[in-house]
C-alpha positions in Angstrom: 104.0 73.7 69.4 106.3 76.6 69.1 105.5 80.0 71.0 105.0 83.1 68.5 107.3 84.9 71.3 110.4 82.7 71.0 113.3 82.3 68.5 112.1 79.3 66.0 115.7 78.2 66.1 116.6 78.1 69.9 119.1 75.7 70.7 117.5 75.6 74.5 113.6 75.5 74.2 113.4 74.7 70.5 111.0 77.2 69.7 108.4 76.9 72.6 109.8 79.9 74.8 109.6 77.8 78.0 112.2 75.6 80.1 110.7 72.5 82.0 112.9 71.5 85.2 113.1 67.8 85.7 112.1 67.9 89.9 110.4 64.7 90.4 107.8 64.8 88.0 106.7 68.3 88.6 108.0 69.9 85.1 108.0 73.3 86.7 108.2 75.4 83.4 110.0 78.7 83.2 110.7 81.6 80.6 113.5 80.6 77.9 115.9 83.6 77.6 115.0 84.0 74.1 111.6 84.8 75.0 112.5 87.8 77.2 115.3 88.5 74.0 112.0 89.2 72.2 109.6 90.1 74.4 111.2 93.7 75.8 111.2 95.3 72.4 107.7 95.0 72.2 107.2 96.0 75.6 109.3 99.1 75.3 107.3 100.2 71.6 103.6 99.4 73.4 104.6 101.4 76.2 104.0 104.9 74.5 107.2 106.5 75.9 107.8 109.5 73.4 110.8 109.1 70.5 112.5 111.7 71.9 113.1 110.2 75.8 113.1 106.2 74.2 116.5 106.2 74.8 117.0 108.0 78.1 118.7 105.9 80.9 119.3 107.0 84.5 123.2 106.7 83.3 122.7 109.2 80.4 120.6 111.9 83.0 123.5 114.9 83.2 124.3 116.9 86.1 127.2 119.2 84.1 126.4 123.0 83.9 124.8 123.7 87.2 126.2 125.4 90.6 127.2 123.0 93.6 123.3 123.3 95.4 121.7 122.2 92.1 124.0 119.5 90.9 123.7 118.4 94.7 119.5 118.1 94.1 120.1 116.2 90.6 122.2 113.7 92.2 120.1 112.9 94.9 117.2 112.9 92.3 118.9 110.3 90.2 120.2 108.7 92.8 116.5 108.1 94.5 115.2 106.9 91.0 118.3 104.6 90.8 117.2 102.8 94.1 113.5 102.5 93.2 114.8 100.4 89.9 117.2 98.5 92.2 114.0 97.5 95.1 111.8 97.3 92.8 111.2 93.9 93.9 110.6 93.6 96.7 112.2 90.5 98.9 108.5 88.7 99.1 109.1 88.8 95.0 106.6 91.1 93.9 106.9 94.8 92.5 106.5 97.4 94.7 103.3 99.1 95.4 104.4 102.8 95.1 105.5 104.8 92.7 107.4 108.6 92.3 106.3 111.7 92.0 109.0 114.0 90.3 108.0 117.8 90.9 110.2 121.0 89.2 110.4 123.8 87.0 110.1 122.6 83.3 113.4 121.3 81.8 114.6 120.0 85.2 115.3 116.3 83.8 111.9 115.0 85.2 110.7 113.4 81.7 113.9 112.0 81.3 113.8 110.2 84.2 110.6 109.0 84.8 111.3 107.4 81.1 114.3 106.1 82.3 112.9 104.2 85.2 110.3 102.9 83.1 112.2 101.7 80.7 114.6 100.3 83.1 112.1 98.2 84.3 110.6 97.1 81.3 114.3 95.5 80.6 114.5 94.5 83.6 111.0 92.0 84.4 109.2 92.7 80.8 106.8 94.1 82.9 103.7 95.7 80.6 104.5 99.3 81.4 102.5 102.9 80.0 103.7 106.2 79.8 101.2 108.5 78.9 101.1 112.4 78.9 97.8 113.1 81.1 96.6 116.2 78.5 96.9 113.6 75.7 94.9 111.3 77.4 92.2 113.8 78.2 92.1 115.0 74.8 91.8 111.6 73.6 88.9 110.4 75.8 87.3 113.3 74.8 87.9 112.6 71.1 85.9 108.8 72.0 82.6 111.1 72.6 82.6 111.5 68.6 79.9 109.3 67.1 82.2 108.5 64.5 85.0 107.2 66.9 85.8 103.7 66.7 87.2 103.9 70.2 85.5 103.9 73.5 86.7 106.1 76.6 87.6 102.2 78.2 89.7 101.4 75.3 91.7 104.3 76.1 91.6 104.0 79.9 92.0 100.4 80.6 95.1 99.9 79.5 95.9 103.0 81.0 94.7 101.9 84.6 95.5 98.3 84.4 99.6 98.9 83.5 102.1 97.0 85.5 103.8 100.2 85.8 102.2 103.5 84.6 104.4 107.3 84.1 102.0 109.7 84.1 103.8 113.3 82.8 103.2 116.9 83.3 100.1 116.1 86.1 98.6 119.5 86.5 98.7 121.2 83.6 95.6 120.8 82.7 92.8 123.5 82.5 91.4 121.2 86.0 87.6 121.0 85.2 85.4 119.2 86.4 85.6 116.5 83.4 89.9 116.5 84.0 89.2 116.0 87.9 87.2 113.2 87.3 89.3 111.2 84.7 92.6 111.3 87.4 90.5 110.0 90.2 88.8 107.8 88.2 92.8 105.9 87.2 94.7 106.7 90.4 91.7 105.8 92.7 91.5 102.0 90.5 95.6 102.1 90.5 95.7 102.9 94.8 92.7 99.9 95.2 94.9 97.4 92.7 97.9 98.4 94.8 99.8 99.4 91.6 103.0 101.5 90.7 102.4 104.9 89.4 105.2 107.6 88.4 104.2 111.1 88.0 105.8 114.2 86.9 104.5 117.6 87.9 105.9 121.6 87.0 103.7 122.5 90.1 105.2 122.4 93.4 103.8 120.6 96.3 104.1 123.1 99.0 103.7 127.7 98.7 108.0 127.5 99.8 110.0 130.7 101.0 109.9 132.1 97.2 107.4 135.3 97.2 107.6 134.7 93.6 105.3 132.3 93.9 101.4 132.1 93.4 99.0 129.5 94.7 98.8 128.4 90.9 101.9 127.2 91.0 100.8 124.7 94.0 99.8 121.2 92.9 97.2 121.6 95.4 95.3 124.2 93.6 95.2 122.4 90.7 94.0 119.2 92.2 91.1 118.3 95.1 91.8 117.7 98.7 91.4 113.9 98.0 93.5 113.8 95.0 96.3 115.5 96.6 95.7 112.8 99.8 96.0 110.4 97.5 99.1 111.0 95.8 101.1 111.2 99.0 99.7 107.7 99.9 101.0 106.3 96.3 104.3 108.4 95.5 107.4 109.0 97.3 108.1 112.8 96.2 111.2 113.9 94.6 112.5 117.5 94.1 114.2 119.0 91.1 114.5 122.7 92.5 116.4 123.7 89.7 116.8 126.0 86.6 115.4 125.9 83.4 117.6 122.3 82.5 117.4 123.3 78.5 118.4 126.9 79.2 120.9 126.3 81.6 122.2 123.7 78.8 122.1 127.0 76.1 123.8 129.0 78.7 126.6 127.0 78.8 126.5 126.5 75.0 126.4 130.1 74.6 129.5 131.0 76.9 131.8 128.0 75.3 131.3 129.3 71.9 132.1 132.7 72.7 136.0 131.9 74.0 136.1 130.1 71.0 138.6 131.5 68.3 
């Protein structure tokens, strides 16, 4: 019986997508590469990373066009998010149980590299992974409440909540009512009690710093509750991209290299 998730032709596993070991009768079966050949495209175009950051990898995130301090926090940023792919799993053999929380000022490289990572590990283990923008998702749970809808707010949140490896981008910028409160404890309190990986990206900073620019809005935690806040401590390992605008820094650059031009 051949597997609808292997090559027909395969020279190995003849079409069934699994390899059985001869070791004394057991027939210990295992994953034909042409399985996994097939099997991460899929993955990747169910996973609901945007077009525009499909291809991102962690060796395409660039640190040009900044001063020494910033490149410094870029490369330790990629550098953190490199490792996290690399112990991914863990020496017991299963994935890790935290995830990353990616906090800076809007075109700081977060996206990109909280797409990278996913994708990196969808390659990787063809691990069933979700990225989802969290005002998207509320807008679409609230779209279920339509009588007409032929979705239900658990077809949009279970495969949400249940993902191997869920991104969850721009966290925050929601108007946080009541109804947006309730949805994020609602997946990270199911994600924290199934012990899986979340990555989050946030504009809002974590902490009121030394900048008198600054206004509690821009604090995560006046966006979120006490217990959501608790939460995402216990389930992320927090990574700082104190930086410039990343696009306009980019334009800057642009700008200046066209103007010496002849």
């Amino acid at each position: 019986m051949t597997d609808p998730i292997a090559k027909p032709d395969c020279p190995q596993c003849e079409g069934r997508g699994w390899l059985v070991a001869d070791d004394g009768g057991a027939g210990t079966a295992r994953p034909c590469p042409c399985r996994k050949e097939l099997l991460v495209p899929r993955l990747l175009d169910s996973s609901g990373i945007p077009p525009r950051y499909k291809d991102c990898t962690l060796g395409s995130f660039k640190l040009a066009g900044y001063s020494a301090a910033p490149v410094l926090a870029l490369q330790e940023a990629k550098e953190r998010c490199t490792r996290y792919v690399h112990e991914f799993l863990t020496p017991e053999g299963t994935f890790r149980q935290t995830g990353l929380l990616l906090v800076g000022p809007p075109g700081s490289g977060k996206t990109h590299l909280a797409a990278a990572v996913l994708g990196a590990l969808i390659r990787r283990y063809s691990l069933r992974g979700r990225f989802v923008d969290f005002s998207s998702l509320i807008n679409q749970i609230q779209s279920t409440f339509d009588p007409a809808s032929p979705e239900s707010k658990h077809d949009i949140l279970d495969p949400v909540m249940e993902a191997e490896l869920l991104v969850i981008d721009e966290l925050g910028a929601q108007n946080p009512t009541p109804f947006v409160k309730d949805i994020l404890y609602l997946v990270l309190n199911h994600r924290y009690t199934h012990r899986l990986p979340t990555i989050f990206t946030s504009n809002f900073r974590l902490e009121l710093a030394t900048n008198s620019n600054l206004a509690d809005t821009d604090l995560l935690e006046r966006r979120l509750t006490p217990p959501l806040v608790s939460r995402l401590y216990e389930m992320a390992e927090v990574i700082s991209l104190e930086v410039d605008d990343f696009r306009k820094a980019r334009r800057t650059k642009q700008g200046r290299s066209e103007a010496v031009r002849p």
